[in-house]
C-alpha positions in Angstrom: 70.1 -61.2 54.1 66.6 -61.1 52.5 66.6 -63.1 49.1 65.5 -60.3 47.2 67.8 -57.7 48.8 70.8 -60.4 47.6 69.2 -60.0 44.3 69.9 -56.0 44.7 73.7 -56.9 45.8 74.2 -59.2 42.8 73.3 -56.1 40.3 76.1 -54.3 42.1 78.3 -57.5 42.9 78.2 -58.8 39.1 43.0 -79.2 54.1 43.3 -79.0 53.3 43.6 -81.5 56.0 41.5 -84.0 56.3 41.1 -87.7 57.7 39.1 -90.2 57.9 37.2 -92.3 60.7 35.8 -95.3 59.8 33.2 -96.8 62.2 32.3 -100.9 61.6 30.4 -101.8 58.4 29.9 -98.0 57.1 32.0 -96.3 54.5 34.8 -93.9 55.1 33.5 -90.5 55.9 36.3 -87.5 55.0 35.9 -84.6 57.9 37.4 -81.3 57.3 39.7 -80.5 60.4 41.4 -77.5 58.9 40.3 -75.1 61.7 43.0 -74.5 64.3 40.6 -75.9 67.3 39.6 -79.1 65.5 40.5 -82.5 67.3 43.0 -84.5 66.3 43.4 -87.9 65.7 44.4 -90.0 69.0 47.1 -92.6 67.9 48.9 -94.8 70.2 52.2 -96.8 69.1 53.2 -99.2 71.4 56.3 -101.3 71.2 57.4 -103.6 68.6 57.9 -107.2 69.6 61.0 -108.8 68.9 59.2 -112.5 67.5 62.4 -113.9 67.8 62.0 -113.4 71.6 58.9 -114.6 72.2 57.2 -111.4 71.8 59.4 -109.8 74.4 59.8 -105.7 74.5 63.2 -104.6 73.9 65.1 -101.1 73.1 64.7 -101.2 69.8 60.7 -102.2 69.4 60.9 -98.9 71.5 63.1 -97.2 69.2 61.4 -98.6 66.4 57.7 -97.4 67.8 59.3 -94.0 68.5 60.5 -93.2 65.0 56.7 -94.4 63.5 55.1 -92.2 66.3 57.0 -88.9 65.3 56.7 -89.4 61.5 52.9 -89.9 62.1 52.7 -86.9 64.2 54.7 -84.7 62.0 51.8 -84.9 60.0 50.2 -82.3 61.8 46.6 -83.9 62.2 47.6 -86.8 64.5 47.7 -86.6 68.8 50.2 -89.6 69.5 49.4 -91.0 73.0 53.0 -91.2 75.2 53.5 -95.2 75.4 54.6 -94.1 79.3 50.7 -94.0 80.0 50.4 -97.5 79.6 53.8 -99.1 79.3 54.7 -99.6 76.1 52.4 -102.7 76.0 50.2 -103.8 72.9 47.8 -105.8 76.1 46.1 -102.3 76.9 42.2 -101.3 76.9 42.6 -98.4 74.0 39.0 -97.1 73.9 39.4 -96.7 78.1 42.8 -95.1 76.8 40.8 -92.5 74.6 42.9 -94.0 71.1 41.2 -93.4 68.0 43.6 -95.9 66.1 46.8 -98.1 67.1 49.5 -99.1 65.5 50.8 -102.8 65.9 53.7 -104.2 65.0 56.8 -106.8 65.5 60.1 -107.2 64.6 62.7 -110.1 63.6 66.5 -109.9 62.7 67.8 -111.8 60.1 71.2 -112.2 58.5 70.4 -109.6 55.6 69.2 -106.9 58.5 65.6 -106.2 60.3 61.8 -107.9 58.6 59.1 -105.7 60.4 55.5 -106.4 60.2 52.8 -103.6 61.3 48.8 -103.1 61.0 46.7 -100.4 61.5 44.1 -101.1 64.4 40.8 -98.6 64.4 39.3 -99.2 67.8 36.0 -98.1 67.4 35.5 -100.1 64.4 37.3 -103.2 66.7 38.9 -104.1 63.4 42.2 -103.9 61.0 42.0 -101.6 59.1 45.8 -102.7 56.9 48.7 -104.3 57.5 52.2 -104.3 56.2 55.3 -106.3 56.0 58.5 -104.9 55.0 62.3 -106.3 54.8 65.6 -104.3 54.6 68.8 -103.7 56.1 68.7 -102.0 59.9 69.8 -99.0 58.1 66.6 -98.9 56.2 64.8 -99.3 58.9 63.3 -95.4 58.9 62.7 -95.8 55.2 60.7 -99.0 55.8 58.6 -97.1 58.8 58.5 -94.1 56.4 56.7 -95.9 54.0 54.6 -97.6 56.6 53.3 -93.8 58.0 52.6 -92.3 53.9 50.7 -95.7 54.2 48.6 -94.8 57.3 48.0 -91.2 56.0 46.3 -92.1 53.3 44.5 -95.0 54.4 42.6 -92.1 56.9 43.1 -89.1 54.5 42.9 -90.8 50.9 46.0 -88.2 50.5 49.8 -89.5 50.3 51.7 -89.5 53.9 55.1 -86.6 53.3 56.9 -88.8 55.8 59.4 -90.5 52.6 59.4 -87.2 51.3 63.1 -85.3 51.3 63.9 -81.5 52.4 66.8 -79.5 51.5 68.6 -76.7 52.9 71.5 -74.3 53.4 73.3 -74.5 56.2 75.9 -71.8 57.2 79.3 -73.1 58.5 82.1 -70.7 58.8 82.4 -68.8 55.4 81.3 -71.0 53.7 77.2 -72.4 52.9 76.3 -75.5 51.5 73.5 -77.8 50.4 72.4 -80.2 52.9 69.4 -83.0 52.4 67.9 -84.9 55.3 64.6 -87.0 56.4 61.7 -84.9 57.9 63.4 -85.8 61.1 66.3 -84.9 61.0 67.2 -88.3 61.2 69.7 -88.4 58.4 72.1 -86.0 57.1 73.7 -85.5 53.5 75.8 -83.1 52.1 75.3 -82.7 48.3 77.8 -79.3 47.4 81.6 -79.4 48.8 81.8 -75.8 46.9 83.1 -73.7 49.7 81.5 -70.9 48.6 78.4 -68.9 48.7 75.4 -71.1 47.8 71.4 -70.1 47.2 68.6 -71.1 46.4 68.6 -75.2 46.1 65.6 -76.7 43.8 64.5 -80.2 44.2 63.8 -81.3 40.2 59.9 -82.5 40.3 61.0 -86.1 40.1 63.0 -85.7 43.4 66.4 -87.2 41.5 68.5 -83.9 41.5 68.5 -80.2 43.2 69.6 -77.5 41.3 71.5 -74.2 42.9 73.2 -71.6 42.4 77.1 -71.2 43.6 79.6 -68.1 43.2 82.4 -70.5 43.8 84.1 -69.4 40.3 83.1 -66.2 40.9 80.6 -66.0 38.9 76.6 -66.8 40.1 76.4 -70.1 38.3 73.5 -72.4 38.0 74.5 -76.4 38.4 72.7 -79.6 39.0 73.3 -82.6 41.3 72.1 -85.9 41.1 70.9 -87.6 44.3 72.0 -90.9 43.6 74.9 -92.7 44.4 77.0 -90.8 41.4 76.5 -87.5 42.7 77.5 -86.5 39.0 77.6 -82.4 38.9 76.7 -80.2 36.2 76.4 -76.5 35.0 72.9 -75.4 33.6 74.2 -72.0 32.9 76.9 -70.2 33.6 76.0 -67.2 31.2 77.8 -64.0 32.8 75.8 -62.3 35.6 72.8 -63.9 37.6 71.9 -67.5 36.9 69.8 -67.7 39.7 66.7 -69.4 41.6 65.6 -72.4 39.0 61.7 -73.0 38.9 61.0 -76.5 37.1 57.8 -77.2 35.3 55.6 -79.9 36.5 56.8 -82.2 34.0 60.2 -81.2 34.9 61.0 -80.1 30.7 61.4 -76.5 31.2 62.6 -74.6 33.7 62.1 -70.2 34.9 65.3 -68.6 36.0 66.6 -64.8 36.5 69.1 -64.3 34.1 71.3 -60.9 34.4 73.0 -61.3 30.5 71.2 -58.8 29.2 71.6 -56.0 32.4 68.6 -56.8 33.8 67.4 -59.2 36.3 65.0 -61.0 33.5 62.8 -64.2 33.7 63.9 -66.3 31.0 62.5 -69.8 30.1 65.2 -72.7 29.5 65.2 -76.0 28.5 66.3 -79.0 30.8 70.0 -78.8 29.1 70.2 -75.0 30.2 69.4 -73.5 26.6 67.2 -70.5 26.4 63.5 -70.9 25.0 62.5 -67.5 25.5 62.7 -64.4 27.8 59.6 -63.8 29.9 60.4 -60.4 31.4 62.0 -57.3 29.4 63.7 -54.6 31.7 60.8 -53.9 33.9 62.7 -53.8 37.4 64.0 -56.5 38.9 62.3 -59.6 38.5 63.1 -62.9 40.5 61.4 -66.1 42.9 59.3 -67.8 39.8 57.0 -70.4 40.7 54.8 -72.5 38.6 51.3 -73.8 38.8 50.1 -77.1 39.7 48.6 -77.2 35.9 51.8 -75.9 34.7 50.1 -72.0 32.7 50.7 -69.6 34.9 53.8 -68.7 37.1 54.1 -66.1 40.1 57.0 -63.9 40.6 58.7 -61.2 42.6 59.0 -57.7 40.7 60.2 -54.6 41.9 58.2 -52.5 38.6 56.0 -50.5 40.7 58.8 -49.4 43.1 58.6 -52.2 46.2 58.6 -56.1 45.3 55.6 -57.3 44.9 53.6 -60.5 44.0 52.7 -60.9 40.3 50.9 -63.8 38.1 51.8 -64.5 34.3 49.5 -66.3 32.4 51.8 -68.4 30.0 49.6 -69.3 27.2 49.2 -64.9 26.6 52.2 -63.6 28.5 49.7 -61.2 30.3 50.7 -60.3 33.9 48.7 -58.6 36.7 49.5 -57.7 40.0 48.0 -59.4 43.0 49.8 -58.2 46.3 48.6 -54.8 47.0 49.2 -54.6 51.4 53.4 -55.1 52.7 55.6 -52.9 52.4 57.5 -56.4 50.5 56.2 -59.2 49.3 58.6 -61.8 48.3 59.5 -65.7 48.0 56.4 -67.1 47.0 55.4 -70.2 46.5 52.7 -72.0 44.7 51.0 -75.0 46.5 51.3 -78.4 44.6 47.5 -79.0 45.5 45.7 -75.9 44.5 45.5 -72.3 43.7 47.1 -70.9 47.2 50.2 -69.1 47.4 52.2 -68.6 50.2 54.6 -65.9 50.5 56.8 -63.3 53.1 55.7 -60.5 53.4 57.7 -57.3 55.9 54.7 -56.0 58.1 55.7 -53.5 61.0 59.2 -54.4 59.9 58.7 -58.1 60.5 58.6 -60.8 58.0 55.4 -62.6 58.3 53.7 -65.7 56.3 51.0 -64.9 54.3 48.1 -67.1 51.9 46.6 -65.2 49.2 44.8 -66.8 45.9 46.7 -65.7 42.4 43.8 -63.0 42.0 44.4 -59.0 42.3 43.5 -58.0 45.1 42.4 -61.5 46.6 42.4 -60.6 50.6 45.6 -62.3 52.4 45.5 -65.0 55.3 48.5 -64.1 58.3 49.9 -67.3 59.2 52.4 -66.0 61.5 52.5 -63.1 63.7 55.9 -63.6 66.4 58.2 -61.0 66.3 60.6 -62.9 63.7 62.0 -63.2 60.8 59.7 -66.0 58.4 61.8 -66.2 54.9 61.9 -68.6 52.4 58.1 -70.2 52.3 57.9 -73.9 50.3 55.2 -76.2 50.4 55.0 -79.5 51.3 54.2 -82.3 48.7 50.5 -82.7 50.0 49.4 -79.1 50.2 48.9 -79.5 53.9 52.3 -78.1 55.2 54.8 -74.9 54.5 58.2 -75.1 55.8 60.3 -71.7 55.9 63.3 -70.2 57.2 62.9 -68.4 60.6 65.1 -66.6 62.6 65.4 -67.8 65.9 68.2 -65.5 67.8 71.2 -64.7 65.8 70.9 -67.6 63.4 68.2 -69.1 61.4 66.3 -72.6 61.9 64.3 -74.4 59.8 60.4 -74.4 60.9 57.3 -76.0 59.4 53.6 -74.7 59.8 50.2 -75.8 58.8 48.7 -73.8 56.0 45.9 -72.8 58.6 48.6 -71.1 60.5 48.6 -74.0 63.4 51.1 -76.5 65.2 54.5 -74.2 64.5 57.4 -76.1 65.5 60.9 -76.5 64.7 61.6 -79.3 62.4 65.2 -79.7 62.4 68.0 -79.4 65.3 70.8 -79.2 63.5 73.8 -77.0 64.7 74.5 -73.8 62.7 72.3 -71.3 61.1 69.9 -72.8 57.9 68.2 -70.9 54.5 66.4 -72.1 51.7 64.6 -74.7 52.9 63.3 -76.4 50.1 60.5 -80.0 50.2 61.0 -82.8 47.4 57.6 -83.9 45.9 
């Protein structure tokens, strides 16, 4: 069910990308490959040595080398180079092998877990270009080569790698939908809400320590808070009677924009961090819902129904004036407001189909299509970097979780989880 038409039941109910190439003695040039046909960067990522074996290959240096070479490639800008076209081995002619970069790396096991040492080798420039050393316990080893990749990114991008980054989501089981957080992987899986219930709408706080949602599980669409940590300590933020629904934290993460039903109407209200009410934003014109602030942190676009259809508008905070700016779609809903710059991605029904769209927070600013398949694209968020939107798609009878590149290239589903999954939702 379309967020917004779940808003409708409740009434009833209660580039950017860039890199870098660095050629020997010169400084780092920044290209713009934003453009769907531009190259990408050729990594390869052979093996990790085992230096407790003599610099032998084993399963996990390939294990190890696989997990580095998808993070890196999830990136979106990077071609990774199978290691079946030349074995694996770090002994291999890479500019005959057409590699732009290569990462190399070893391994040792020691009584507190894994020590892994890695470097970043540009070929052209015949020269390292950084190197790392990291120590944990084997279970931190995708943390460690996490790290390592957000490392790499920015070394070629001067941009922070997304590969540490976390992304939530709603998975359906049975009656019942609840929170779920994992790696960009897919690697790891964690269930945050054992509610049983109806869950929406999880929001990552900006410091990436708790996510806030809303549940029915008392009956009642409440607004609560979990923190990430070991504690998992729970909390309400409101549980005022009606809607308490679809949290969107300020930058500083001080303030929060949330629909609020107390009054009648689906209103924005602005609330403190402890759930107490600063101010309303929005005063019985239609239903108004899916806030999302700027990067700067004055100005905030939402989903209001006011001229008959949901559509896209931008309040300026600082004098509360509001203007429209989606004038094409029969509905245009779910936006969100890249971290990075004045772009906003949203859904919009075309031809009866959901689609991705870009537009700037201006009336009438002309739209960008990002997707055009005959599915169902729901639930836009962008990634911390600006470079990536992940969004809810439906694939068959169920929905997946899918990420995109805000030019509208390399499409690809991100997780393979069983089950059907909403909301996605990308820490920062």
């Amino acid at each position: 069910m379309k967020f917004f038409n779940l808003i409708k039941f409740n009434i009833f109910f209660i580039s950017f990308l860039l890199f870098a190439q660095l050629s020997h003695g010169a400084d780092r040039v920044y290209l713009d490959i934003s453009a769907p046909e531009a190259r990408k960067i050729s990594f390869a990522v052979p093996w990790l040595l085992n230096k407790d074996l003599n610099g032998q290959k084993q399963k996990l240096g390939g294990d190890l080398a696989d997990i580095l070479a998808k993070a890196l490639k999830f990136h979106g800008i990077i071609l990774i180079i199978p290691s079946s076209e030349y074995g694996g081995t770090q002994n291999t002619n890479w500019k005959n092998l057409g590699a732009d970069f290569v990462v190399q790396g070893s391994y040792a096991l020691t009584s507190k877990g894994i020590t892994l040492e890695l470097r970043l080798f540009d070929v052209a420039g015949n020269e390292t270009m950084m190197g790392k050393s990291f120590s944990g316990t084997i279970k931190q080893k995708e943390t460690m080569l996490f790290k390592f990749c957000d490392d790499v990114i920015e070394e070629l991008t001067g941009t922070r790698g997304i590969a540490s980054s976390q992304i939530a989501f709603v998975s359906h089981n049975k009656s019942a939908k609840e929170v779920y957080l994992t790696d960009i992987l897919g690697r790891k899986l964690r269930q945050v809400t054992r509610h049983r219930n109806l869950i929406v709408s999880p929001r990552f706080t900006p410091d990436g320590k708790a996510l806030s949602y809303t549940s029915y599980h008392t009956g009642n669409a409440n607004l609560y808070i979990t923190k990430l940590n070991q504690s998992k300590v729970t909390r309400a933020l409101s549980r005022r009677k009606g809607m308490n629904l679809a949290p969107a934290w300020s930058p500083d993460g001080t303030k929060m924009i949330l629909t609020l039903s107390v009054n009648g109407n689906p209103d924005l209200f602005m609330l403190d961090d402890k759930g107490r009410i600063i101010e309303q934003l929005t005063k019985r014109a239609g239903i108004n819902v899916s806030p999302t602030w700027s990067p700067d942190g004055s100005r905030i676009v939402f989903v209001s129904d006011r001229s008959g259809k949901p559509q896209l508008y931008v309040m300026d905070l600082r004098t509360r004036n509001t203007q429209r700016i989606t004038f094409k779609g029969s509905e245009n809903a779910e936006p969100s407001w890249s971290p990075k710059e004045d772009l906003i991605v949203y859904s919009s029904l075309r031809d009866g189909v959901y689609q991705l769209f870009t537009t700037k927070p201006e009336p009438g600013a002309p739209a960008e299509q990002l997707t055009s398949d005959l599915s169902h694209h729901e639930s836009p968020m962008w990634s911390p970097d600006g470079n990536q939107i992940i969004f809810s798609k439906r694939d068959g009878k169920k929905h997946q979780i899918y990420a995109i590149m805000k030019n509208g290239s390399f499409q690809r589903r991100v997780l393979a989880f069983p089950g059907s999954h909403t909301y996605p939702q990308w820490s920062r």
